[in-house]
Rosetta silent file (secondary structure, phi, psi, omega in degrees, C-alpha in Angstrom):
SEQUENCE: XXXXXXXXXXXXXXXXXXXXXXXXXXXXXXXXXXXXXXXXXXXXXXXXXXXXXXXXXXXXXXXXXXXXXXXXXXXXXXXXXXXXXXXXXXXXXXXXXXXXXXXXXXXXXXXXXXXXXXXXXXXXXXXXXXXXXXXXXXXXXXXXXXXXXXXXXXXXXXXXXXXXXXXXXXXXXXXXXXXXXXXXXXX
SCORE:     score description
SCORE:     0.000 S_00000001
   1 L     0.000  -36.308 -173.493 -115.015   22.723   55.694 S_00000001
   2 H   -63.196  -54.647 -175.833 -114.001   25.105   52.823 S_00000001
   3 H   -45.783  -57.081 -179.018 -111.480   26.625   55.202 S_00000001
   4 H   -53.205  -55.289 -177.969 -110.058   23.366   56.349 S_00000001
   5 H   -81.457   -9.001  172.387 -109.755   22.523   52.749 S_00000001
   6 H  -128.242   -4.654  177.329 -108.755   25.335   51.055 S_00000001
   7 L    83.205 -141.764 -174.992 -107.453   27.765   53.528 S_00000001
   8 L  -106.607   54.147  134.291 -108.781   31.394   52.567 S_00000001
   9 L   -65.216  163.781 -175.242 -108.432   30.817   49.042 S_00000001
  10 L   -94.634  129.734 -175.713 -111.482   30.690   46.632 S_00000001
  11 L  -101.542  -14.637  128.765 -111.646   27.233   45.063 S_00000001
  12 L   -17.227  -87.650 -172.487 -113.583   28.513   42.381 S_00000001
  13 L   -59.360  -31.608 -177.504 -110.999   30.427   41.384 S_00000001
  14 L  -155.056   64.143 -179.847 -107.841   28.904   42.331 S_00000001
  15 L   -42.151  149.171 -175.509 -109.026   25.331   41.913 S_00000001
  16 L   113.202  143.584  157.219 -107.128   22.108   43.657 S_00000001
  17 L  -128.201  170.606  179.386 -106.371   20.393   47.325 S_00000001
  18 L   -57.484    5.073 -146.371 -103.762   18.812   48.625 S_00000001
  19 L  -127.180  -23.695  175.834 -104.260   15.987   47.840 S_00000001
  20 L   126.525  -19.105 -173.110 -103.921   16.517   43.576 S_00000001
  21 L   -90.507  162.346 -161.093 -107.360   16.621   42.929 S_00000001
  22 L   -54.764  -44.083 -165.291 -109.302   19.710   40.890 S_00000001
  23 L   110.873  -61.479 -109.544 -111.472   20.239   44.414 S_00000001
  24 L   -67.384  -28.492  178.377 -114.553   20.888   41.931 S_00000001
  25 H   -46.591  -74.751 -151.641 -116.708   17.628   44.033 S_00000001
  26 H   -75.711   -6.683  167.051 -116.862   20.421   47.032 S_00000001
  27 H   -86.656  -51.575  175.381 -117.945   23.465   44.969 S_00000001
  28 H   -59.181  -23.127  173.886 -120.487   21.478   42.954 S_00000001
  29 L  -108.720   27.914  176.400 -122.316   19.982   45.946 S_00000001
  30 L  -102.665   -4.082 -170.443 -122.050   23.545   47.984 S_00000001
  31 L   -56.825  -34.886 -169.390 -124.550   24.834   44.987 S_00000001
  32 L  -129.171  106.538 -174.510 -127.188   22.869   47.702 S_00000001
  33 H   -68.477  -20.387 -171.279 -125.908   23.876   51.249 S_00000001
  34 H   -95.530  -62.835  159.696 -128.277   21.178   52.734 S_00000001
  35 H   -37.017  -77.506  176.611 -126.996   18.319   50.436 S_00000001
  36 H   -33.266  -54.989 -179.599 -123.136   19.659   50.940 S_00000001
  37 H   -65.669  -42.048  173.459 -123.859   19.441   54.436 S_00000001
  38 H   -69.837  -21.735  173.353 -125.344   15.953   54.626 S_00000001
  39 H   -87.403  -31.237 -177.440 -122.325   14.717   52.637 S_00000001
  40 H   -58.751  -25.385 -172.569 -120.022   16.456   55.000 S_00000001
  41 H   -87.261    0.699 -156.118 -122.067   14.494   58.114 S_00000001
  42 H   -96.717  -51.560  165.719 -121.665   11.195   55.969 S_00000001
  43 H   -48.970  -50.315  117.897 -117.366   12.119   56.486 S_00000001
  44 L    15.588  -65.069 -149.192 -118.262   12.942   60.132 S_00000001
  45 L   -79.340  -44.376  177.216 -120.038    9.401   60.797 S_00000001
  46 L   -81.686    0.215  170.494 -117.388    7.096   59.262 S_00000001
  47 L   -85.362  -23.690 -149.560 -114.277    9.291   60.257 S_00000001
  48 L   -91.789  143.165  175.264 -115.205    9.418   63.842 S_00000001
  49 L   -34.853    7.627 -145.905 -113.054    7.228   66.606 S_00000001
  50 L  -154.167    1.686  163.767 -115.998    5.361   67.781 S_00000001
  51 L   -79.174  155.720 -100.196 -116.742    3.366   64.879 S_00000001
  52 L  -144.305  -65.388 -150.479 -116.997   -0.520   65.516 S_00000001
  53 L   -75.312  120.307 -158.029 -115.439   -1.151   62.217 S_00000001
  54 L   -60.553  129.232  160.472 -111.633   -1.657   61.667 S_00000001
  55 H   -68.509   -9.959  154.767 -110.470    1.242   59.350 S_00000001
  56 H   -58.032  -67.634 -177.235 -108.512   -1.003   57.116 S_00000001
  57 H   -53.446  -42.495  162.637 -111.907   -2.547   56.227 S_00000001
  58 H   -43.976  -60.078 -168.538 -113.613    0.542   55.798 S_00000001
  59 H   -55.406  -38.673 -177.827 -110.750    1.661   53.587 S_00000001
  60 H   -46.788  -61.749  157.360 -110.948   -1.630   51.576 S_00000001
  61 H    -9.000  -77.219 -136.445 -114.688   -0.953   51.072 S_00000001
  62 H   -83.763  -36.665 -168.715 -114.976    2.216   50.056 S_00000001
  63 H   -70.110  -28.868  174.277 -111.530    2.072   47.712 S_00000001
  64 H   -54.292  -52.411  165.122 -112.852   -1.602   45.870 S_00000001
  65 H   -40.612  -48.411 -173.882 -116.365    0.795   45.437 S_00000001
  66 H   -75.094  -74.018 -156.032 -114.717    3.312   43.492 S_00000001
  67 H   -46.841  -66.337  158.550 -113.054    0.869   41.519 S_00000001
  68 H   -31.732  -63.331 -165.806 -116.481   -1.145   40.469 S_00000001
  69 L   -66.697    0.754 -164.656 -118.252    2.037   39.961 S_00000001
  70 L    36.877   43.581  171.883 -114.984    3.440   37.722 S_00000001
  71 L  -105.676  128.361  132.199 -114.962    6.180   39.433 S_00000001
  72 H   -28.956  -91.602 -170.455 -111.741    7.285   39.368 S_00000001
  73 H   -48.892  -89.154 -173.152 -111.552   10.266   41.961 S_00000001
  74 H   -15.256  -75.995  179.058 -113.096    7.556   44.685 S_00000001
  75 H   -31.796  -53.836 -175.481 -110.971    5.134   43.656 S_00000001
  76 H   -81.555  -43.294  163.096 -107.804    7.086   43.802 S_00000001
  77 H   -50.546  -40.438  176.289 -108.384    9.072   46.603 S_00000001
  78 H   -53.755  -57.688  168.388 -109.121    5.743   48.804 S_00000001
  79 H   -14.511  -44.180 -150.711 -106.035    4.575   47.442 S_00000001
  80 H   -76.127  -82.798 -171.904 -104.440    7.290   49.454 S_00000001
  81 H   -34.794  -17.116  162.646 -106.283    6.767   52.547 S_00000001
  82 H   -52.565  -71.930 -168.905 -105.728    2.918   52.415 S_00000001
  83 H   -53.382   -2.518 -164.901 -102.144    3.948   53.255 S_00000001
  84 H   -97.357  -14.342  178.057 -102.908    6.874   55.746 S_00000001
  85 H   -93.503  -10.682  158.855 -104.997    3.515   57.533 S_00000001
  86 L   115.238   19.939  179.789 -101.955    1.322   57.355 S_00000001
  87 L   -85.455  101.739  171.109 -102.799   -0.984   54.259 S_00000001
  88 L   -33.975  164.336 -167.093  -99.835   -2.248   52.339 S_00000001
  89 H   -98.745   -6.465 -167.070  -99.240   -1.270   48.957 S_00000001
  90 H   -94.877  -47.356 -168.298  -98.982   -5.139   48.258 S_00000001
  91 H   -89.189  -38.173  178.994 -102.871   -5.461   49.060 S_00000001
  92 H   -46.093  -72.344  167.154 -103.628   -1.747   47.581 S_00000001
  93 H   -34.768  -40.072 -178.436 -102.324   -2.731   44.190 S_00000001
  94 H   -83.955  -24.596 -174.960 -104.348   -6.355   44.310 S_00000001
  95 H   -37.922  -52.550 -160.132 -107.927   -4.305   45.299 S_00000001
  96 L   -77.198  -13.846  167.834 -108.884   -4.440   41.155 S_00000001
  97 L  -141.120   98.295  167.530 -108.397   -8.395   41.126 S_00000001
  98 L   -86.797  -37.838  177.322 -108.443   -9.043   44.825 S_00000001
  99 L   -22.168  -45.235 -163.969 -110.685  -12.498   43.344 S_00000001
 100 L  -119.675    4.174  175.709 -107.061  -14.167   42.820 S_00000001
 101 L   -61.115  130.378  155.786 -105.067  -12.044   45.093 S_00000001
 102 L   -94.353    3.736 -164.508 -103.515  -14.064   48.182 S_00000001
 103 L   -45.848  -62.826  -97.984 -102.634  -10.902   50.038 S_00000001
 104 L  -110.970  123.125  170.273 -105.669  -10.705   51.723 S_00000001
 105 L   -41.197  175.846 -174.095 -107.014  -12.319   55.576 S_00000001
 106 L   -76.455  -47.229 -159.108 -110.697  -14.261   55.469 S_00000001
 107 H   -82.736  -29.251  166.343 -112.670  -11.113   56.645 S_00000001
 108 H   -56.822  -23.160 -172.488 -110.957   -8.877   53.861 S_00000001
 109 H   -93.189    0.657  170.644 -111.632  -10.923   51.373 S_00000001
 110 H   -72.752  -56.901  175.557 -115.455  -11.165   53.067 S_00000001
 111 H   -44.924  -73.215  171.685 -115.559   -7.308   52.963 S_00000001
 112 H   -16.348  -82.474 -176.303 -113.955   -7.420   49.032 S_00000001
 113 H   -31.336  -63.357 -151.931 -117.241   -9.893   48.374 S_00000001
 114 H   -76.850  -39.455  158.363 -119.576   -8.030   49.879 S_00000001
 115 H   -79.302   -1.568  138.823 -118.829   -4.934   48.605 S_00000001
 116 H   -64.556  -17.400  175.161 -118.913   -6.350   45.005 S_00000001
 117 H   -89.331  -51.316 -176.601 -122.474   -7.729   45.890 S_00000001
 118 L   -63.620  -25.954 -159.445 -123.336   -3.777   47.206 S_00000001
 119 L  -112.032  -52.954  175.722 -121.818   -2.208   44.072 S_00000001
 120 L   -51.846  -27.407 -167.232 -122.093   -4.757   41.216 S_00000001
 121 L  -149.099   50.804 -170.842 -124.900   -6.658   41.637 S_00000001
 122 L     6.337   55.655  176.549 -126.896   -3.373   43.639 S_00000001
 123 L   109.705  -43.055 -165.898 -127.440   -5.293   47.170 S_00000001
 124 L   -46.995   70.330  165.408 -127.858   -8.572   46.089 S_00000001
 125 L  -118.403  148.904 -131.999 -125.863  -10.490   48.120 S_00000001
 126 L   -81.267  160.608 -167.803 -125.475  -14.484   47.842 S_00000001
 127 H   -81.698  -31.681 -171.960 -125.835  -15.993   51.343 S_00000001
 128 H   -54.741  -61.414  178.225 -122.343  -17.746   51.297 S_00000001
 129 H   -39.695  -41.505 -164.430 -120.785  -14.269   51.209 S_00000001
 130 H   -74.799  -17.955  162.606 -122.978  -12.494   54.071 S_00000001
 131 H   -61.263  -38.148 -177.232 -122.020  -15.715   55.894 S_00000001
 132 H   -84.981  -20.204  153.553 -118.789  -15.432   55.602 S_00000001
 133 H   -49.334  -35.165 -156.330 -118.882  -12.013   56.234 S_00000001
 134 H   -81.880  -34.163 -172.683 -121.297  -12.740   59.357 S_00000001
 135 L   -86.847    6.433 -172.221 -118.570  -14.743   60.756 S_00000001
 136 L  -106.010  -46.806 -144.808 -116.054  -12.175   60.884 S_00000001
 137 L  -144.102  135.634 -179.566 -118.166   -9.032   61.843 S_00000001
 138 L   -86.642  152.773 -140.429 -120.927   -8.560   64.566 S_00000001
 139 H   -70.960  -43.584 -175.149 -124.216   -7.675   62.926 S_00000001
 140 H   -37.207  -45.416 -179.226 -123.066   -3.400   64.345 S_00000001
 141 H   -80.482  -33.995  146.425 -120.130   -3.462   62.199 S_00000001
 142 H   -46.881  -55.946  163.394 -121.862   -4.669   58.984 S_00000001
 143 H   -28.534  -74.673 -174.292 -124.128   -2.340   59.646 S_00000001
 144 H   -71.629   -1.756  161.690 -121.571    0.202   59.448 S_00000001
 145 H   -64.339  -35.129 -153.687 -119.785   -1.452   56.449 S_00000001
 146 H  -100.347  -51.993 -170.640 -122.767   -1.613   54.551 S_00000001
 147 H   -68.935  -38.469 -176.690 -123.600    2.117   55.379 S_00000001
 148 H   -85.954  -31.674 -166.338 -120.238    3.783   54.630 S_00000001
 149 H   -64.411  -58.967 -160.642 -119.561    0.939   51.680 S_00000001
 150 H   -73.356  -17.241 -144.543 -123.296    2.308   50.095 S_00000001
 151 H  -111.816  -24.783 -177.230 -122.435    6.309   50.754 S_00000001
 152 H   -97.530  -24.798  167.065 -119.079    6.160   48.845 S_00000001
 153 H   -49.738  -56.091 -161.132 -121.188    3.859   45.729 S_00000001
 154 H   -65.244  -51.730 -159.291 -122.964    7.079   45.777 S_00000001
 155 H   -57.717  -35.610 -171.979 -120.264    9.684   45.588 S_00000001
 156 H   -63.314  -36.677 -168.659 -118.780    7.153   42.859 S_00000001
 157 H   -77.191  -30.094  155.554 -121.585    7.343   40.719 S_00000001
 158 H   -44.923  -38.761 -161.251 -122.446   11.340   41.630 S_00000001
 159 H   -92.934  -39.794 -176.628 -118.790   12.296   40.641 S_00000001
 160 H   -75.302  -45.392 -163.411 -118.876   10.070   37.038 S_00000001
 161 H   -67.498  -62.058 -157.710 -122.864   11.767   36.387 S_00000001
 162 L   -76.612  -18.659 -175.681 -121.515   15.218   37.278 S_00000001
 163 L    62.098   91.503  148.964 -117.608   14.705   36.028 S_00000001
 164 L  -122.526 -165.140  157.883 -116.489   16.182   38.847 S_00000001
 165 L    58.356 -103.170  172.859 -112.839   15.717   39.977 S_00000001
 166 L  -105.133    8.989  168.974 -110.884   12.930   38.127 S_00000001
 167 L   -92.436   -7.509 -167.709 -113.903   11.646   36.834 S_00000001
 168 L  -103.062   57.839  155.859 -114.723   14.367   34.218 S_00000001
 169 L  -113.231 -169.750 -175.805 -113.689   12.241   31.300 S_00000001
 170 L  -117.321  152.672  169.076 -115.561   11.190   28.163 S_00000001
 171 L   -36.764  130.993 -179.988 -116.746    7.896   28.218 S_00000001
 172 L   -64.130  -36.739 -173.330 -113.821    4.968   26.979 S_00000001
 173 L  -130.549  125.316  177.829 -116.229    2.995   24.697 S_00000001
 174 L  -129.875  177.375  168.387 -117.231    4.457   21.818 S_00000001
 175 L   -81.221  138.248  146.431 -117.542    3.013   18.532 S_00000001
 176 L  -114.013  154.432 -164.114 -114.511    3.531   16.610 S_00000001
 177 L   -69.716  142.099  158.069 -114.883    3.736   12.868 S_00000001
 178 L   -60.400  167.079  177.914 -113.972    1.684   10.157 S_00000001
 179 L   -89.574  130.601 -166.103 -111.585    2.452    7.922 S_00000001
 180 L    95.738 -133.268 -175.092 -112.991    4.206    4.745 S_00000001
 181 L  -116.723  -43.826 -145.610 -116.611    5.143    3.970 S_00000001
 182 L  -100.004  128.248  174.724 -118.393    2.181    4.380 S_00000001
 183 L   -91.504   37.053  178.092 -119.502    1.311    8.264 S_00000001
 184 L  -105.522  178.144  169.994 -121.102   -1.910    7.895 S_00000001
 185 L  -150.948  171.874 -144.267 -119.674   -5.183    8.604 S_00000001
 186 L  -154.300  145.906 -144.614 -119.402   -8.075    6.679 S_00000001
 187 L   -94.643    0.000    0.000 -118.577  -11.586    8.113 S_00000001
């Protein structure tokens, strides 16, 4: 995998992929070769020609995940891969308020739902959605929606705990101070 992605360079060393991002996601989860490997089989199972599941939707999924979770690096990277699956830039752009977007067919905006029920509200999802969703998708293809949808929540939330990639920022909300000495507030 290193090879594919980095040629014979060190990535350690001479940090980056082709794609713009630092690389640092695949050096930090090579520290545990068994882990590194299990995320590499998780790219493997959703990559491979034989999934059930339209690759638009997947991409829809996984880039709306990133998005919830504010993970960046997910988020942006999906972005790409919307377009390498053939997803307009008219629905790419609409992903962060897809709610009022009209871009978007019945089962995308089923997918949209559902993966806001998987990321937002941790699994919880309200029976209209899995209905509407149900009616759209054969129970195989949820399945795999659900599976690839939950394995990119994780990398979103792994890359913001660890900061790896585009994700290695400081937190947005802070306090900021009043002006002067005194930090109280007064109605």
């Amino acid at each position: 995998m290193y090879t594919y992605l980095f040629g014979d360079r060190d990535p350690v060393a001479e940090p980056g992929t082709a794609t713009g991002s630092p690389g640092d996601w695949w050096t930090v989860f090579a520290l545990v070769p068994e882990i590194f490997d299990h995320c590499v089989g998780g790219f493997a199972i959703y990559q491979n020609p034989g999934r059930l599941l339209d690759p638009q939707l997947r991409e829809l999924g996984q880039t709306r995940v990133g998005w919830a979770c504010g993970s960046q690096f997910v988020f942006s990277q999906h972005c790409k891969s919307c377009r390498t699956a053939g997803i307009s830039e008219e629905k790419i752009a609409a992903i962060r308020s897809w709610q009022v977007a009209d871009c978007y067919s019945p089962v995308e905006r089923a997918v949209l739902a559902y993966t806001d029920a998987l990321a937002l509200d941790h699994g919880r999802v309200p029976d209209g959605v899995f209905a509407a969703l149900r009616a759209e998708l054969s129970d195989e293809q949820i399945l795999e929606l659900t599976y690839i949808t939950s394995l990119y929540l994780m990398h979103a939330v792994m890359s913001r705990a660890l900061r790896t990639e585009f994700d290695d920022q400081d937190d947005p909300c802070v306090e900021i101070p009043a002006p002067g000495d005194d930090q109280t507030f007064r109605v």
